[in-house]
C-alpha positions as CSV (number, residue, x, y, z in Angstrom):
1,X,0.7,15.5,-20.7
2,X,-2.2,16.0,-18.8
3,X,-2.1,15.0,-15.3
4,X,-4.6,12.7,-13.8
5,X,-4.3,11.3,-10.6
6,X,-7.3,8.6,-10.9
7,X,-5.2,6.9,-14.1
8,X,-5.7,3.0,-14.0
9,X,-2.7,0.6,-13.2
10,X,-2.8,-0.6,-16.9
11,X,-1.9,2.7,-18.2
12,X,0.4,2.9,-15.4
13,X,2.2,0.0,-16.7
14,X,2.4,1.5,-20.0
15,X,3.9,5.5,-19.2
16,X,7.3,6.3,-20.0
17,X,9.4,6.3,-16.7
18,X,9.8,10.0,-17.1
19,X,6.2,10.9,-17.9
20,X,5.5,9.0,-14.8
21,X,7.9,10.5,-13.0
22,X,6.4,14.1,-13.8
23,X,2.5,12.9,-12.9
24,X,3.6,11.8,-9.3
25,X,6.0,14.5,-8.8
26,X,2.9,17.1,-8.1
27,X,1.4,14.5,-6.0
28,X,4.5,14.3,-3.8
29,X,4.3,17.9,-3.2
30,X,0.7,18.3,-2.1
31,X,1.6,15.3,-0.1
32,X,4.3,17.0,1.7
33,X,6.7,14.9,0.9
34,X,10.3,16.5,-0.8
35,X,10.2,15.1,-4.4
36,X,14.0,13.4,-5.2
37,X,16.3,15.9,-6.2
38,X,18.4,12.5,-8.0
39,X,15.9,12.0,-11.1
40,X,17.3,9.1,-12.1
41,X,16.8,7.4,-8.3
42,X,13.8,8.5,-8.4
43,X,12.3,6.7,-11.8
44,X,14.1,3.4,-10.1
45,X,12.0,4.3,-7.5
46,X,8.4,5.1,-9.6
47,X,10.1,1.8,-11.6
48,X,10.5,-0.8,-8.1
49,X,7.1,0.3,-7.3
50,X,5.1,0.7,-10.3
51,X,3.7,-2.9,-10.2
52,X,1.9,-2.5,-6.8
53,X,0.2,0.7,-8.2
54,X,-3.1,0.9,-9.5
55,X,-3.4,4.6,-9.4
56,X,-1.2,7.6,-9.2
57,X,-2.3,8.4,-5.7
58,X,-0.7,5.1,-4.5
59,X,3.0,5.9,-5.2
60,X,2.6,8.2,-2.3
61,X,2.0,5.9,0.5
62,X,4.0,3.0,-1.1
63,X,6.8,5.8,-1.2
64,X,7.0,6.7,2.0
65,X,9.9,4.3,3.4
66,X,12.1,5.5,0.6
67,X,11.9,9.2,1.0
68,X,11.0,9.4,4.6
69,X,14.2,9.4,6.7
70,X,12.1,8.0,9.7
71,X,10.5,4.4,9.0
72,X,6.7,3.8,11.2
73,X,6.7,-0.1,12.3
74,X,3.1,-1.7,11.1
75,X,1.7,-3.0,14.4
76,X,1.1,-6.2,12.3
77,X,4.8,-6.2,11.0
78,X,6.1,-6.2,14.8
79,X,3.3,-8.9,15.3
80,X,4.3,-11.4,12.4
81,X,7.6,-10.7,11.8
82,X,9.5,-9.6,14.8
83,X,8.4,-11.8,17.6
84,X,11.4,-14.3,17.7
85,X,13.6,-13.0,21.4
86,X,16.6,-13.6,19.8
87,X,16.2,-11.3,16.4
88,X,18.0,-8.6,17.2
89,X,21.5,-10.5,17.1
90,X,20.6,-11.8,14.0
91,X,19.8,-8.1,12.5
92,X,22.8,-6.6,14.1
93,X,24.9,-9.4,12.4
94,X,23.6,-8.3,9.3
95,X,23.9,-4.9,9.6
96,X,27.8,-5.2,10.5
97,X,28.3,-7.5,7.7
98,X,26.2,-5.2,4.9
99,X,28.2,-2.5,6.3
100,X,31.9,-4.1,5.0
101,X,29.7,-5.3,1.8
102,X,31.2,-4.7,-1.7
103,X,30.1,-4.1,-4.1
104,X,26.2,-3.5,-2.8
105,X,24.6,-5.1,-5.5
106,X,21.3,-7.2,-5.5
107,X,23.4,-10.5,-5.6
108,X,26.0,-9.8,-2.8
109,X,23.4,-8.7,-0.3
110,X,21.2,-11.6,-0.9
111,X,24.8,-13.6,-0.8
112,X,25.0,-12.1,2.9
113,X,21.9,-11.9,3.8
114,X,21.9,-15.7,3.2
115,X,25.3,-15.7,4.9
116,X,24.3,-14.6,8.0
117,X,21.5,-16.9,8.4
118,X,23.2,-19.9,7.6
119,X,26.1,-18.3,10.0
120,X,23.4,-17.5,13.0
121,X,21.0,-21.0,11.7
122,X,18.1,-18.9,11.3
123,X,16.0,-19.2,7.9
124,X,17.2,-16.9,5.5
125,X,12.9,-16.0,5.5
126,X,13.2,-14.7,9.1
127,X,16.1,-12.6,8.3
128,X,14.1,-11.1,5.1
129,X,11.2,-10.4,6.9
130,X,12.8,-8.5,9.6
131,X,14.7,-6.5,7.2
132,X,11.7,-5.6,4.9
133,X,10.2,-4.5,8.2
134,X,13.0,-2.5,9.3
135,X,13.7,-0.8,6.0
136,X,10.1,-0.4,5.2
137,X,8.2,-0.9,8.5
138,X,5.7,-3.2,6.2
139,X,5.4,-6.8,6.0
140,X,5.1,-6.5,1.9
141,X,7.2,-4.5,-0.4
142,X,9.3,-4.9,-3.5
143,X,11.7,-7.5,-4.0
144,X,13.7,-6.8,-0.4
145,X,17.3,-6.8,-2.4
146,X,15.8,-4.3,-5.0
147,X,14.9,-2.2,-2.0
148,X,18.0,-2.6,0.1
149,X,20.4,-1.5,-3.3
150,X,17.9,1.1,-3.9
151,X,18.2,2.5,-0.3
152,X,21.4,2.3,-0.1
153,X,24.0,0.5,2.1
154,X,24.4,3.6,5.1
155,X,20.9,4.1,4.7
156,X,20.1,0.1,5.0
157,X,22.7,0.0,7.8
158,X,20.9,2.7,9.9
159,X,17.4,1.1,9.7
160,X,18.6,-2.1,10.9
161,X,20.7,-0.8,13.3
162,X,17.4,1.6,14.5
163,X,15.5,-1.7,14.3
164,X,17.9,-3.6,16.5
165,X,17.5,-0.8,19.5
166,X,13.9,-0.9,18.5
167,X,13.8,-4.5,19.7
168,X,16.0,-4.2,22.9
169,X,13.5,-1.9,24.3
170,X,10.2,-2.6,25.7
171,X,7.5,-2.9,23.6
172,X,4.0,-2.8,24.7
């Protein structure tokens, strides 16, 4: 196949998985960024994301929170999302109770994500949006249970537990 890194969202919608997965791969590289050694995580990945792309170029930045080990807050994320004092409770409830999770499928996270907020009576929204910003630093991504079971539950764990230090320190 011959590569093309300007190809429209409309054929990107219509690749094989694995024909999309070797296009981006070359990109990844010049981008610096390790290309999955797990092929079939990684076509979930190209697959999550796929929708939000309109060219090839695009996987790379949307990509970033899943192959990057460390996740960059959007200032506007922090702004909209993470101003509430009493957050980081919340998020360090959910990261203990994700942690003891099982099986960590889409429908049990949501279950406990849901869990925890009707636990802590915050609005299971807040609770998303903080965890799509701690797993992603961005205020939009893929469906946030798609992420989190893509991620992984130690990996999950870890961002929230980074994001709950993140909000006991001073933030200018």
């Amino acid at each position: 196949m011959l590569f093309r890194s300007w190809l429209n969202g409309q054929y990107i919608a219509r690749m094989e998985i694995a024909d999309l997965a070797a296009a981006v791969a070359p990109l990844f590289a010049d981008a610096g960024l390790a290309v999955p050694s797990d092929d079939e995580w990684f076509q979930k990945l190209l697959g999550l994301l796929r929708p939000r792309a309109k060219r090839l170029t695009e996987f790379i930045d949307l990509a970033r929170p899943f192959v990057e080990d460390a996740v960059q807050y959007e200032p506007d994320a922090v702004k909209k999302h993470l101003a509430d004092p009493g957050l980081g409770a919340h998020v360090e409830a959910l990261a203990a109770a994700l942690r003891a999770t099982d099986p960590f499928t889409e429908s049990v996270v949501e279950e406990t994500l849901r869990r925890i907020a009707g636990e802590r009576q915050v609005k299971a929204g807040a609770l998303i949006h903080a965890t799509r910003v701690a797993v992603t630093g961005r205020t939009a991504s893929p469906g946030i249970f798609e992420v989190l079971v893509l991620l992984g539950r130690d990996r999950t764990v870890r961002r929230l537990e980074r994001l709950v230090e993140f909000l006991s320190g001073p933030r200018s």
